[in-house]
C-alpha positions as CSV (number, residue, x, y, z in Angstrom):
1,X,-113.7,16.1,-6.3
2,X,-114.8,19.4,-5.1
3,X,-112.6,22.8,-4.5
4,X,-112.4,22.4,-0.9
5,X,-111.5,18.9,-0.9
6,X,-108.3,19.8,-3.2
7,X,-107.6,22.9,-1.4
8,X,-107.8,21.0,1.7
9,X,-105.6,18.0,0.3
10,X,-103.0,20.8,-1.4
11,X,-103.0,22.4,2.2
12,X,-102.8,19.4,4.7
13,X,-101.0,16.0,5.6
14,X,-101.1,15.1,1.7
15,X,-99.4,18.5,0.2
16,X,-97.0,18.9,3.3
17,X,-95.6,15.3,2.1
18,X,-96.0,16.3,-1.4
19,X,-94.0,19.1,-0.6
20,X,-91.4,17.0,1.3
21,X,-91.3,14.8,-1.5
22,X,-89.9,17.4,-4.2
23,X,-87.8,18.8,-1.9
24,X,-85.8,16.0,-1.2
25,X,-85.8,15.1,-5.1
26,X,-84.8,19.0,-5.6
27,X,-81.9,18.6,-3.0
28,X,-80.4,15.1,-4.3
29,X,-80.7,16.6,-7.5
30,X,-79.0,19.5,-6.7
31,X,-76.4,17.4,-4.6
32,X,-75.4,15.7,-7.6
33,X,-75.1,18.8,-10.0
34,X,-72.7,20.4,-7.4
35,X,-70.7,16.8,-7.1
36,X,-70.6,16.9,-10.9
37,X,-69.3,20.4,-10.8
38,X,-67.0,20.2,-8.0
39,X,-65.8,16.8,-9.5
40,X,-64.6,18.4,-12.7
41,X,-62.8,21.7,-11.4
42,X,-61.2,19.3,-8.4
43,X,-58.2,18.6,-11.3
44,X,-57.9,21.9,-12.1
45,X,-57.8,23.1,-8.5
46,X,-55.0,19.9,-7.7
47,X,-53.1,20.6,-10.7
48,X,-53.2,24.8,-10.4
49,X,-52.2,23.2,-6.5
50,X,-49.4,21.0,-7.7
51,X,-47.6,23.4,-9.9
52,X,-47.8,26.4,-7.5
53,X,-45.6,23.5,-5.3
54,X,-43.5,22.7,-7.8
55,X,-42.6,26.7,-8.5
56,X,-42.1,27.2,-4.8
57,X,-39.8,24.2,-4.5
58,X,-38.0,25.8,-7.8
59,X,-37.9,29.0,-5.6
60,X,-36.7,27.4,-2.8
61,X,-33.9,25.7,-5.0
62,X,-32.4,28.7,-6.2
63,X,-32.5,30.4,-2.9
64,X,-30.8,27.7,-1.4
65,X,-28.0,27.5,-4.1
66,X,-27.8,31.5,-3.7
67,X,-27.2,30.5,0.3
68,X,-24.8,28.2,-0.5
69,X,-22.7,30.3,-2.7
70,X,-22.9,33.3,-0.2
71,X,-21.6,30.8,2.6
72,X,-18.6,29.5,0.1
73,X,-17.5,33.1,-0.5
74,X,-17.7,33.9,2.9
75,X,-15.7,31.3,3.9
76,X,-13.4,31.9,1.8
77,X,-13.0,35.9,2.5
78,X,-12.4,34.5,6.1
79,X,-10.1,32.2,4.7
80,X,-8.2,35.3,3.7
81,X,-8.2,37.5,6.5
82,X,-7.2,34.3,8.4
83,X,-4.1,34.1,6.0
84,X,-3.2,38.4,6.9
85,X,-3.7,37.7,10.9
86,X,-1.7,35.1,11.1
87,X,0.8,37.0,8.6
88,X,0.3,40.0,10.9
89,X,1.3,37.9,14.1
90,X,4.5,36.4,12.6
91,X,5.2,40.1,11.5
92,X,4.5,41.2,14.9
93,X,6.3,38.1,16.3
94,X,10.0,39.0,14.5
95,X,9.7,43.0,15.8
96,X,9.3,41.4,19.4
97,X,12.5,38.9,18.7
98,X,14.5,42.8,17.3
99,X,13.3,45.0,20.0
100,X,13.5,42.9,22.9
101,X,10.1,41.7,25.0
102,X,11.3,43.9,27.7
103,X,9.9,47.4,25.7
104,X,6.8,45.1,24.6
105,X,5.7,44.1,28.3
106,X,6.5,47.5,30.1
């Protein structure tokens, strides 16, 4: 086999397909090294996932507790000032009955 005839078979049909050949074994190769990889930090990634969702639902627990206590002590300050309006109207209600409505409604 003479120079030319290799140069010629390393350049043509032959060493295009040659060429396509190891490519392909390069890429599945390759393909299976990055599914290997991507196969072993895929539990860290859905485990690093999971327990950022579990702190946020922790989070969320305690700020809805917080909520809940704000509402309870709100309600109950309205509770109160409930208690002094009505005081305040049967206050107002007994001056009306000893000065008369007639001062009241002029």
């Amino acid at each position: 086999m003479t120079i030319e005839r290799i140069v010629d078979l390393l350049t043509g049909q032959f060493g295009a397909l040659v060429l396509s050949l190891m490519m392909i074994y390069f890429t599945v190769k390759s393909i299976k090294v990055v599914a290997l990889w991507i196969d072993q930090k895929l539990t860290i990634w859905v485990e690093r996932h999971l327990s950022q969702i579990d702190q946020m639902l922790k989070e969320s627990k305690a700020d809805r507790d917080m909520y809940q206590t704000s509402m309870i002590k709100i309600l109950e300050q309205f509770d109160v000032i409930e208690d002094r309006i009505v005081h305040q109207g049967k206050q107002l209600e007994r001056i009306e009955q000893k000065i008369g409505t007639e001062f009241i409604d002029n």
